[in-house]
Steps between C-alpha positions, in 0.01 A plus 500: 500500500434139647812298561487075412650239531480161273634174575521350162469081414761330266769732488847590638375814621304456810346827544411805305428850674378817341267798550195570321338860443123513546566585108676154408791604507776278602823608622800348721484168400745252693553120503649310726684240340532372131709645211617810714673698178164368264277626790635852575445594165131378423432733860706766303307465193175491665508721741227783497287297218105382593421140608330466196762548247734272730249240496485476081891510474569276747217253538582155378823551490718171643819398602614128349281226581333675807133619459604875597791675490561845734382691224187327502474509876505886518253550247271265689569710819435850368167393387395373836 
């Protein structure tokens, strides 16, 4: 299990942590900053599923007229 750490571009959230099983599996997801309710939840919902299936749910995803969104951000960092 390799921790990282992801400081995302465009977004209220300025960093996303998590750990990633040799696997792809992704567990303990936390932002700092952004939509704190909106954010514990997508770590809840996520939590313990591969990089991969984050990636297709979540790519693409963005937040008003901003090129990304926090969503979008994660699944960029669990691929890298």
């Amino acid at each position: 299990m390799k921790h990282h750490e992801f400081k995302t571009k465009d977004t209220c959230a300025t960093l996303i942590s998590f750990d990633k099983a040799d696997d792809g599996t992704i567990t303990n997801i936390q932002f700092t900053g952004g939509c704190n309710g909106n954010l514990k939840i997508i770590s809840k919902l996520l939590d313990g599923m591969k990089a991969e299936e984050i990636s297709e749910k979540l790519k693409g995803n963005l937040c008003g007229r901003r090129p990304t969104s926090c969503a979008d951000q994660l699944a960029i960092a669990v691929m890298k």
